[in-house]
MARTI-869327 format. One record per atom (N, C-alpha, C): x, y, z; atom name. Coordinates in nm, 2 decimals. Each point is the difference from the previous one (the first is absolute). Layout:
@east=X; north=Y; up=Z; at=CA
...
END
This chain:
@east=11.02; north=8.65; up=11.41; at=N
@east=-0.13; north=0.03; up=-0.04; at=CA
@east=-0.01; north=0.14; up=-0.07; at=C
@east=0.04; north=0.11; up=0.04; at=N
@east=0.01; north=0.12; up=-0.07; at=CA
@east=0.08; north=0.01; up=-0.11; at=C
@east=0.14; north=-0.07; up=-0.02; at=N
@east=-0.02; north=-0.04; up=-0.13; at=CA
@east=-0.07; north=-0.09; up=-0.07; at=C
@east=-0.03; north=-0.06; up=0.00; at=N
@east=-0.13; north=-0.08; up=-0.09; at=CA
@east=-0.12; north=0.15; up=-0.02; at=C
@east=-0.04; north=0.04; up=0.05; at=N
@east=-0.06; north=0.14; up=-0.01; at=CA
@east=0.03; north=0.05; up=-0.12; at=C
@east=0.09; north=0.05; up=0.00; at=N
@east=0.09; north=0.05; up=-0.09; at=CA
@east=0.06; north=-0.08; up=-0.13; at=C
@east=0.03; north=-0.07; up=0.00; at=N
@east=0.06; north=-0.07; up=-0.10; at=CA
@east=-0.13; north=-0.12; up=-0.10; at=C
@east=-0.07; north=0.00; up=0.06; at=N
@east=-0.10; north=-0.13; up=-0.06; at=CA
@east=-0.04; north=0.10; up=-0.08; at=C
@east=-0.04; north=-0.08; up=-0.14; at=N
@east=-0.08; north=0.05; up=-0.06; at=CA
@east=-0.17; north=0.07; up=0.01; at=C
@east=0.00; north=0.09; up=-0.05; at=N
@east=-0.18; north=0.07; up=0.02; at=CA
@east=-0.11; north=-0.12; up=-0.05; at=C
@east=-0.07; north=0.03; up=0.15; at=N
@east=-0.10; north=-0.13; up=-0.06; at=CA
@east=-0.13; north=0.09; up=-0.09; at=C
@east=-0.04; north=-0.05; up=-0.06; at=N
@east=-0.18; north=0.08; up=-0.09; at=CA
@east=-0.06; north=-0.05; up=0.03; at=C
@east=-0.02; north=-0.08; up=0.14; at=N
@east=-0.14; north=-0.02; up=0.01; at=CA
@east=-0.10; north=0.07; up=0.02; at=C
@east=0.07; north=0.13; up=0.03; at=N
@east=-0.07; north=0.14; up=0.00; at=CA
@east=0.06; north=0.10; up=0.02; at=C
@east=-0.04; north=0.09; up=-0.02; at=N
@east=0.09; north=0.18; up=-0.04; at=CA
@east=0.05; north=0.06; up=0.15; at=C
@east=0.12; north=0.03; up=0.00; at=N
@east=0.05; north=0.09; up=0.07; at=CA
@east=-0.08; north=0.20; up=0.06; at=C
@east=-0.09; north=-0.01; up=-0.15; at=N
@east=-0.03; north=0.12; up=-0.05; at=CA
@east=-0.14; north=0.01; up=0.02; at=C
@east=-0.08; north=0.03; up=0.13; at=N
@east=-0.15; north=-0.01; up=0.03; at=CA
@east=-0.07; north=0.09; up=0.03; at=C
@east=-0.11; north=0.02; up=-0.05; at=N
@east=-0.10; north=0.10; up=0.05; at=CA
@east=0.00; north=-0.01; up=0.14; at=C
@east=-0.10; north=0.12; up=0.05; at=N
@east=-0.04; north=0.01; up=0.12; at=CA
@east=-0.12; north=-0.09; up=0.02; at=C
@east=-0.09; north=-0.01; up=-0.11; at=N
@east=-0.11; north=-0.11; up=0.03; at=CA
@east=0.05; north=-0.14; up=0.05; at=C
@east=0.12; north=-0.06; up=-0.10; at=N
@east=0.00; north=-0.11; up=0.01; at=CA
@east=0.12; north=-0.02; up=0.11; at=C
@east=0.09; north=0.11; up=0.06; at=N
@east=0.04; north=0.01; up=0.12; at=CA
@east=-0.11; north=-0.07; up=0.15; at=C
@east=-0.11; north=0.10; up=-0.03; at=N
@east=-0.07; north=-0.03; up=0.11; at=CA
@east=-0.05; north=-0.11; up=0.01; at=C
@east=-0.08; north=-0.09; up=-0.12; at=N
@east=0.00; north=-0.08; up=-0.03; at=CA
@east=0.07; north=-0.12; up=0.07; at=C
@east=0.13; north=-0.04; up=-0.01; at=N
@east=0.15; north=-0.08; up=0.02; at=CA
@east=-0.02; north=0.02; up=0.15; at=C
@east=-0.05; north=0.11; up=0.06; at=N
@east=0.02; north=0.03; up=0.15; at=CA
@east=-0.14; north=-0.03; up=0.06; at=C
@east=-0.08; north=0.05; up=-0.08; at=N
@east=-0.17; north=-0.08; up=0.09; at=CA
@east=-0.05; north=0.10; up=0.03; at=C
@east=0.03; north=0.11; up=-0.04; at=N
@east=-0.02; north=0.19; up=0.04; at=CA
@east=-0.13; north=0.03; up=-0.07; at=C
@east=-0.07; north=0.10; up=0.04; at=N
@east=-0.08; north=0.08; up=-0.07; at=CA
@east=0.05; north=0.13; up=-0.02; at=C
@east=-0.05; north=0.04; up=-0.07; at=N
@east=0.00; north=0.16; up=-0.10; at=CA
@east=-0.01; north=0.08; up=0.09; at=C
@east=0.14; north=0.10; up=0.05; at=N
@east=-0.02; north=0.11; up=0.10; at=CA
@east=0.06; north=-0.11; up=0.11; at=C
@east=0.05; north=-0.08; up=0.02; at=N
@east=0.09; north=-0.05; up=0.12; at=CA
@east=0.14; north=0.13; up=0.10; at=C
@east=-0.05; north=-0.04; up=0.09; at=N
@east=0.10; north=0.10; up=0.04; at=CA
@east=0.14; north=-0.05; up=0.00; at=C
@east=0.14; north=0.12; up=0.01; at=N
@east=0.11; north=-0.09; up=0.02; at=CA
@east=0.04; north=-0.15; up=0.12; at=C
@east=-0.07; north=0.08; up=0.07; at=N
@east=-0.01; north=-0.06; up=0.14; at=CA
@east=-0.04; north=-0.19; up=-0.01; at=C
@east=-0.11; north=0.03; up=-0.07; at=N
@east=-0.07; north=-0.13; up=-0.03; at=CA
@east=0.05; north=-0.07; up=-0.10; at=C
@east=0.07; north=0.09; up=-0.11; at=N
@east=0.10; north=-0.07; up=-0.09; at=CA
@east=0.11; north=-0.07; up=0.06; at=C
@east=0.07; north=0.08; up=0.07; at=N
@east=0.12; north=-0.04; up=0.11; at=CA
@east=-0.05; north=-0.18; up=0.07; at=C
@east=-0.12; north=0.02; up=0.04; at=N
@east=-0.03; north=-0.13; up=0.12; at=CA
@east=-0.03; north=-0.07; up=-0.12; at=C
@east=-0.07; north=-0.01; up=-0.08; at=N
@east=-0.02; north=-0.09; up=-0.08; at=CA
@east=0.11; north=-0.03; up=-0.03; at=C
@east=0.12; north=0.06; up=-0.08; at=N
@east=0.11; north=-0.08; up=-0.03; at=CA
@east=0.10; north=-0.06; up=0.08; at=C
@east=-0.03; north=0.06; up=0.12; at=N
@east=0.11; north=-0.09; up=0.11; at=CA
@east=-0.11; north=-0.11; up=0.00; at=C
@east=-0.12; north=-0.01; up=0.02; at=N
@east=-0.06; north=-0.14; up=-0.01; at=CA
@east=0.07; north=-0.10; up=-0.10; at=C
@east=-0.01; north=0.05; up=-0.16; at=N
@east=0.02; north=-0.12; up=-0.07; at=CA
@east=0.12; north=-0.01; up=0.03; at=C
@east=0.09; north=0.07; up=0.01; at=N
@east=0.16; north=-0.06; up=0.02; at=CA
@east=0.05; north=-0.06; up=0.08; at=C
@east=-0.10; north=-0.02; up=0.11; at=N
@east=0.01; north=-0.13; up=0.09; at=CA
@east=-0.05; north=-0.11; up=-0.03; at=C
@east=-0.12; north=-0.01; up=-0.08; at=N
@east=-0.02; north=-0.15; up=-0.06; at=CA
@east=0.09; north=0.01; up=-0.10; at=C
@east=0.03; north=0.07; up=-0.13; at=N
@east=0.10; north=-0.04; up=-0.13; at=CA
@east=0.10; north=0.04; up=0.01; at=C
@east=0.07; north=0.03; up=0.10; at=N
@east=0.18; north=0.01; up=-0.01; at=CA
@east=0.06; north=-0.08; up=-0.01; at=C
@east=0.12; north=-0.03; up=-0.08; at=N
@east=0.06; north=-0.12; up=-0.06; at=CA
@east=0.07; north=-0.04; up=0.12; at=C
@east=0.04; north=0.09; up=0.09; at=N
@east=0.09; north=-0.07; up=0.11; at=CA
@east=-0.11; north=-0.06; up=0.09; at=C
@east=-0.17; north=0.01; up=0.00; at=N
@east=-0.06; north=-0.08; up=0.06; at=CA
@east=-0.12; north=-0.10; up=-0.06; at=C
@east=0.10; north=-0.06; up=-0.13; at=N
@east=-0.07; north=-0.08; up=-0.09; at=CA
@east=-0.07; north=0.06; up=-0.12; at=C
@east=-0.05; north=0.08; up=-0.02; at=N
@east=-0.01; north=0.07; up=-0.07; at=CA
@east=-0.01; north=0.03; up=-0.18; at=C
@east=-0.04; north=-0.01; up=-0.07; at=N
@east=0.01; north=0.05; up=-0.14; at=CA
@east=0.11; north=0.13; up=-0.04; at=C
@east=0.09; north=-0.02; up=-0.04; at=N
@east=0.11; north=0.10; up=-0.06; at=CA
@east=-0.11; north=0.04; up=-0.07; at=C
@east=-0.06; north=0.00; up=-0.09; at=N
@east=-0.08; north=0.05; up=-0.08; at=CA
@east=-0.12; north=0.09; up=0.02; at=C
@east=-0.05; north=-0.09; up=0.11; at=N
@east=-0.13; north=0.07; up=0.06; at=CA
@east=0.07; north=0.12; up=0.11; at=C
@east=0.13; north=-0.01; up=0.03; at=N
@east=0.04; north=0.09; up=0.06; at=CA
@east=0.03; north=0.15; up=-0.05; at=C
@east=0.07; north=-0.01; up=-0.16; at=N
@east=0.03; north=0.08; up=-0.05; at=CA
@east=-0.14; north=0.06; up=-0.05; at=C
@east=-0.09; north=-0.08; up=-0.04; at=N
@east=-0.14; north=0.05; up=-0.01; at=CA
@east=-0.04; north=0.10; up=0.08; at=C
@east=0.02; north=-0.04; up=0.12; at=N
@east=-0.07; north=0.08; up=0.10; at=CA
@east=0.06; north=0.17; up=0.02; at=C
@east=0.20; north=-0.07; up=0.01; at=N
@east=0.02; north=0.13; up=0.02; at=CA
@east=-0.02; north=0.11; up=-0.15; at=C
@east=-0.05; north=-0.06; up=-0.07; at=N
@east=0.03; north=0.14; up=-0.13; at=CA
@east=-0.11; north=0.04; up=0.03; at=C
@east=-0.11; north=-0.06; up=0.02; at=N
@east=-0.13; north=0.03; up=0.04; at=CA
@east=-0.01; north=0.15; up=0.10; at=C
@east=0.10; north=-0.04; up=0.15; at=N
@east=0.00; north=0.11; up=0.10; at=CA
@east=0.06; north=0.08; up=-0.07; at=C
@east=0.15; north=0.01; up=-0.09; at=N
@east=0.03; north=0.10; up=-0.04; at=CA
@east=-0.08; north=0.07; up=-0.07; at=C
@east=-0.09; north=-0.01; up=-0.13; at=N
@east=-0.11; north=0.07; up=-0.04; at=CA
@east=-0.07; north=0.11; up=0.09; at=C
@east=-0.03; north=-0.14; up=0.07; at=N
@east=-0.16; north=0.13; up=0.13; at=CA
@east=0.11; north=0.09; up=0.03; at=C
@east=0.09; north=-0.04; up=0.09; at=N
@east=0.11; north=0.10; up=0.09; at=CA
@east=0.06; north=0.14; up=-0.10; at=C
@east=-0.01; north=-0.01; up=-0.10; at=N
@east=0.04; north=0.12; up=-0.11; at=CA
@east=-0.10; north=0.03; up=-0.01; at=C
@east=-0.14; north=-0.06; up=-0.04; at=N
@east=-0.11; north=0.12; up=-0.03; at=CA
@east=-0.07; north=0.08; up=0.12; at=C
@east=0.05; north=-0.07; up=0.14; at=N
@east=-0.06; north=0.05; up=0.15; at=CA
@east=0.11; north=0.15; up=0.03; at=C
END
């Protein structure tokens, strides 16, 4: 699985490369979210979208570029 990660080609179904709006957005957050609440929110989705628990590869990697965003600008 981690190689597939790695080796598959980049999907476009959307940008690696995301604002903070449309971070929070992807997460369900409002403006001024704490880390804290950033944190729970994203262990939430990655229990329904993790690929090892059925999951969207896609909607996964959505999610996490999403936390990376907030988590740099926090």
């Amino acid at each position: 699985f981690i190689a597939q990660l790695f080796l598959r080609k980049k999907n476009k179904s959307f940008s690696s490369n995301i604002d903070k709006k449309e971070a929070l957005e992807i997460l369900g957050l409002d403006e001024g979210a704490t880390r804290f609440s950033i944190n729970k929110r994203y262990q939430e989705l990655m229990k329904i979208n993790h690929p090892d628990k059925g999951g969207s590869n896609d909607e996964f990697i959505k999610i996490n570029n999403a936390y990376n965003e907030l988590v740099s600008v926090c």
